[in-house]
Backbone as a chain_set.jsonl record, in Angstrom:
{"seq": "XXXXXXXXXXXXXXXXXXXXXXXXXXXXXXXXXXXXXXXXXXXXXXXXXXXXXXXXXXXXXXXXXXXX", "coords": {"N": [[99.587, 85.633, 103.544], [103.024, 85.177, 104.769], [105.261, 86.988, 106.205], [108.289, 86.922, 105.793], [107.538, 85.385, 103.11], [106.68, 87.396, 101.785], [108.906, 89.574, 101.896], [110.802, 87.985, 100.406], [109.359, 87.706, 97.746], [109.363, 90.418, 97.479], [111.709, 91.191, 97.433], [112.62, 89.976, 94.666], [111.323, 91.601, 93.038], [112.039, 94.113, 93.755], [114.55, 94.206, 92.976], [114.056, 93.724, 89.871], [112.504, 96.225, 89.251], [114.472, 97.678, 89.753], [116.083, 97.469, 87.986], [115.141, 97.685, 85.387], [114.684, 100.172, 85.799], [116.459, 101.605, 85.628], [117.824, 101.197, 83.247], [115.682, 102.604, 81.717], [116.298, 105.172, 82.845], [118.954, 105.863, 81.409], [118.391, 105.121, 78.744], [116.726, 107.898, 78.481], [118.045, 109.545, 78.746], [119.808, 109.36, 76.99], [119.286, 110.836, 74.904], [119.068, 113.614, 75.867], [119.673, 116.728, 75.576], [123.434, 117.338, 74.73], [124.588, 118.68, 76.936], [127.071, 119.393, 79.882], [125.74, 120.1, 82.321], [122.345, 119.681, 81.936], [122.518, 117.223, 81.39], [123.945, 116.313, 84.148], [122.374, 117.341, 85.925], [119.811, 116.24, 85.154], [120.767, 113.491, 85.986], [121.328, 113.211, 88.35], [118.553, 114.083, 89.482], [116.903, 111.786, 88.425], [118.612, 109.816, 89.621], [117.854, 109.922, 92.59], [114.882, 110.004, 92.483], [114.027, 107.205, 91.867], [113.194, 106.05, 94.509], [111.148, 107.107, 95.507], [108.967, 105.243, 93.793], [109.244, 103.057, 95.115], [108.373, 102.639, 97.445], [105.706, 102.167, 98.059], [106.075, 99.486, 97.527], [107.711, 98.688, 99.597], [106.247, 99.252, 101.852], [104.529, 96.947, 102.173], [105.878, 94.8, 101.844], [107.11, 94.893, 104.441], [104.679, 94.797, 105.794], [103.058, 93.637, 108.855], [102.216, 90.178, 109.82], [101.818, 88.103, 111.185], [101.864, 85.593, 110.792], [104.399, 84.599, 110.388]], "CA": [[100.971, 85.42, 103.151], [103.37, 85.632, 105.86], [106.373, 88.557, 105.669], [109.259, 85.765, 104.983], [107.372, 85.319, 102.135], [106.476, 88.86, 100.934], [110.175, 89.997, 101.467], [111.369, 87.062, 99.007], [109.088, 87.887, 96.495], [109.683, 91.682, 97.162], [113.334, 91.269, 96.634], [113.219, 90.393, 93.371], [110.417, 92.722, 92.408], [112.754, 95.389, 93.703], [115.953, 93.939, 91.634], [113.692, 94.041, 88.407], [112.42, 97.548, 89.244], [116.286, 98.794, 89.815], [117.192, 97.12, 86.836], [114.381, 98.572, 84.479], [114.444, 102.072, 86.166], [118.081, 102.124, 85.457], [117.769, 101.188, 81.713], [114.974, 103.709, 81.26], [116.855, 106.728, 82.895], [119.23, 105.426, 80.63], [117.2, 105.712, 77.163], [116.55, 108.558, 78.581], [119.226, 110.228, 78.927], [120.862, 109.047, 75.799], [118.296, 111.607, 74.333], [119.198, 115.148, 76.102], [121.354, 118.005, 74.81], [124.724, 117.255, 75.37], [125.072, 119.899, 77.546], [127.002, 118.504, 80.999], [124.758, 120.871, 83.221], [121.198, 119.464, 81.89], [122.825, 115.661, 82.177], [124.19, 116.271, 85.491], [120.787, 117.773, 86.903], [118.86, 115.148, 84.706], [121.265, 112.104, 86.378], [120.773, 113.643, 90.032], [117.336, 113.861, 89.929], [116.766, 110.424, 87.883], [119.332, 108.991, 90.895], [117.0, 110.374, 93.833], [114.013, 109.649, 92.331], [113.801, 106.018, 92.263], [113.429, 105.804, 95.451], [109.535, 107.051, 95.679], [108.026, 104.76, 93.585], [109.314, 101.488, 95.714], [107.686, 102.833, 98.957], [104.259, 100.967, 98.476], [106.565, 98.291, 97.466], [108.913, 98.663, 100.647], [105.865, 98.902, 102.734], [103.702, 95.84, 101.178], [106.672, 93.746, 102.441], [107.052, 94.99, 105.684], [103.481, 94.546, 106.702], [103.21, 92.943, 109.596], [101.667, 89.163, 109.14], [101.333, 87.266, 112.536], [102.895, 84.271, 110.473], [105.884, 84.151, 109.716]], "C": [[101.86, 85.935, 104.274], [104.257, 86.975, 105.34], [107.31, 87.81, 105.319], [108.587, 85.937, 103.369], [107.296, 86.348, 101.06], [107.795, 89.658, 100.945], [110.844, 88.958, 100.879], [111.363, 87.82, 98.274], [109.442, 89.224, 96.008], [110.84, 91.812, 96.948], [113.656, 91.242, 95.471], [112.649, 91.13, 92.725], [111.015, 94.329, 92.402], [113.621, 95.161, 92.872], [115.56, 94.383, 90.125], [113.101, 95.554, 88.83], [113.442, 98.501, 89.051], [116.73, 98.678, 88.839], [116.318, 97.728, 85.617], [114.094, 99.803, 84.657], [115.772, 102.406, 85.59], [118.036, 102.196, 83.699], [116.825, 102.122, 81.275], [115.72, 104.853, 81.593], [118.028, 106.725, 81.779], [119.418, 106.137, 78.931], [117.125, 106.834, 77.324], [117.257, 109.916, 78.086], [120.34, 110.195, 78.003], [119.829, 110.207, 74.935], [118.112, 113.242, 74.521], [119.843, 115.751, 75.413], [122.176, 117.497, 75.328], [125.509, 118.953, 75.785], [125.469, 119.465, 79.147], [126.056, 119.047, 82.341], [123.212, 120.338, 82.783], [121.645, 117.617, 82.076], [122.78, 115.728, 83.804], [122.927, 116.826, 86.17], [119.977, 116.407, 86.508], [118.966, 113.986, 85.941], [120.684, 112.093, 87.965], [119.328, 113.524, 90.15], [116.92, 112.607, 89.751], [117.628, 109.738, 89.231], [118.421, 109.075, 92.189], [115.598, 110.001, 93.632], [113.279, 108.224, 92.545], [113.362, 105.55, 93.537], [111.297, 105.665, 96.079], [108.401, 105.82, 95.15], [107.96, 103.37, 94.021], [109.175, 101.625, 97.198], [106.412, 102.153, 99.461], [105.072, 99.352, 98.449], [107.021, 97.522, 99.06], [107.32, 98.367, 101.806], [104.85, 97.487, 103.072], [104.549, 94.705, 101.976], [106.911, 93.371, 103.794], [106.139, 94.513, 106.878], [103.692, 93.642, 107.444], [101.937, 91.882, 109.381], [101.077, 88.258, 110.499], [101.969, 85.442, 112.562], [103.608, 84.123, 109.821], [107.387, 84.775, 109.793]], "O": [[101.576, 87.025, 104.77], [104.014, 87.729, 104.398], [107.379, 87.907, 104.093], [109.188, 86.612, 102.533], [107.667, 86.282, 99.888], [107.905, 90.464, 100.021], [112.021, 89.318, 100.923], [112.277, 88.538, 97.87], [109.736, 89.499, 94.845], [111.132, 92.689, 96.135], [114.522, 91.945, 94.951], [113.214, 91.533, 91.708], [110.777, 95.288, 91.668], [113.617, 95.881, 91.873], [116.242, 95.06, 89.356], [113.951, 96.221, 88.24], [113.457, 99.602, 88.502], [117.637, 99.407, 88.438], [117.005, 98.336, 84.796], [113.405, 100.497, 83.909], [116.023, 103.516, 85.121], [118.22, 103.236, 83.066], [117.176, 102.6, 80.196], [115.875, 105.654, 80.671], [118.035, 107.78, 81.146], [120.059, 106.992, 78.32], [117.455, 107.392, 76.278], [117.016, 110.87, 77.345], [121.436, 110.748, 78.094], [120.059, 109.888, 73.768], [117.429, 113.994, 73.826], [120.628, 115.271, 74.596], [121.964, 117.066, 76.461], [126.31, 119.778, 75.346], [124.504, 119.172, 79.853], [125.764, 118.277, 83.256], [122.538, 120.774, 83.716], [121.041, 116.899, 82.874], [121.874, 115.327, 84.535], [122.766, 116.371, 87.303], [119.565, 115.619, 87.361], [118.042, 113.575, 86.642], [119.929, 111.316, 88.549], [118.917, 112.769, 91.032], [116.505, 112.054, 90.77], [116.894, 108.985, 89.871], [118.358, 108.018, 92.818], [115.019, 109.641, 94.657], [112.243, 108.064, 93.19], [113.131, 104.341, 93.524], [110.583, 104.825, 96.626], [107.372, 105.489, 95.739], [107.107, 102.566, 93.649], [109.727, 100.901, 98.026], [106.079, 101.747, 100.575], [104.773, 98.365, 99.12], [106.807, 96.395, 99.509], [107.309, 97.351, 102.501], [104.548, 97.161, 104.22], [103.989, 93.835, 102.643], [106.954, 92.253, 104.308], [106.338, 94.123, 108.029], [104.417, 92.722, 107.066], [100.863, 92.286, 108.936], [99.914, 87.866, 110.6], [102.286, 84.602, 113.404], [103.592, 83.571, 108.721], [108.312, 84.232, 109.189]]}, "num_chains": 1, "name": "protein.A"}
């Protein structure tokens, strides 16, 4: 599969990842104490986090292909 192709498909695989990570922290988070110090740590970390688990993704796409 060339890389054209694998950053397509990885585009929208990231869109639906951003968009179902977001609705879970979400749920989530509709579920703490309402206390704004355990939100605001919760949100921060839940905001920073995302980021790790679309690194196999990020690099999957990148790979280099020879065609394309």
């Amino acid at each position: 599969m060339g890389v054209r192709t694998r950053k397509f498909i990885g585009a929208f695989l990231l869109v639906a990842f951003v968009c179902a990570y977001a609705v879970g922290v979400v749920m989530v988070g509709e579920h703490l104490p309402d206390l704004a110090w355990v939100k605001g740590v919760y949100f921060a970390v839940a905001g920073l986090a995302w980021g790790a688990p679309i690194l196999p993704l990020l690099s999957w796409m990148n790979r280099g292909g020879g065609e394309g």
